[in-house]
C-alpha positions in Angstrom: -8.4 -36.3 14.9 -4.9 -34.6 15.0 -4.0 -31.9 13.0 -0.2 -30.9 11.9 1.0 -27.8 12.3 2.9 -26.4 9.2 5.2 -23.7 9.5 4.2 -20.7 8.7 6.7 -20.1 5.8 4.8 -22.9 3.9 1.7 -21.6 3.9 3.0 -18.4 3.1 4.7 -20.3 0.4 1.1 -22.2 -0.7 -1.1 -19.3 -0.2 1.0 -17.2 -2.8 1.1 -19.9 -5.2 -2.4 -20.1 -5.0 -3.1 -16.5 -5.5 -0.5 -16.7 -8.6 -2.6 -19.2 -10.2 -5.9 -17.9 -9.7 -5.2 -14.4 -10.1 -2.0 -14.1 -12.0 0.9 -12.5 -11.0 0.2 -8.9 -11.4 -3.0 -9.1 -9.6 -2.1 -11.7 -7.1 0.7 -9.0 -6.3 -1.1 -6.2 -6.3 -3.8 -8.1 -4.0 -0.7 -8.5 -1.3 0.7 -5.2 -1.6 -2.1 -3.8 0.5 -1.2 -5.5 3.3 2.6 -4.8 3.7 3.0 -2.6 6.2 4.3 1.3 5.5 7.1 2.6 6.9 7.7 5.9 8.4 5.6 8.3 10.3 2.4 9.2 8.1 1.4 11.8 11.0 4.8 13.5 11.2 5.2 14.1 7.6 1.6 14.8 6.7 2.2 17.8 9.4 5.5 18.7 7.8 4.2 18.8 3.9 0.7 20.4 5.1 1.5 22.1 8.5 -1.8 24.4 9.1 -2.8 25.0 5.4 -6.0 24.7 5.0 -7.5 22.3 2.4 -8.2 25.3 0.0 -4.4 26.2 -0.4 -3.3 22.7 -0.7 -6.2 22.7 -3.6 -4.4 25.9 -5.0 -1.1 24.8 -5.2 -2.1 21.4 -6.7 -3.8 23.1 -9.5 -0.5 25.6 -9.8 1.1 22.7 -10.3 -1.0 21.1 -12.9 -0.8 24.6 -14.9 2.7 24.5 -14.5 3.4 21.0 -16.1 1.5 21.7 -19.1 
């Protein structure tokens, strides 16, 4: 038994046409949104919004926040 090898761009191709059927559109895309990958550097920025606050004073400002928007 032989078994051809498709490239991957058509099974890409079938697989999403697939999930667009079964799922519809907004859930088959919201199913394949979790596994595009991020960009950036989560670490680097997480130290430059947080830096050494603690989780109390992020807490704080958050609810500072919400006070000020209503």
């Amino acid at each position: 038994m032989t078994t051809e090898i498709r490239p991957l761009v058509e099974i890409n191709r079938q697989a999403i046409r697939l999930l667009y059927r079964e799922l519809g559109v907004a859930d088959a895309v919201r199913f394949l949104r979790q596994f595009t990958a991020g960009f950036g550097d989560y670490t680097r920025e997480r130290e430059l919004l947080f830096g050494q606050k603690t989780l109390e004073e992020i807490v704080g400002e958050i609810e500072a926040r919400r006070q000020q928007d209503t």
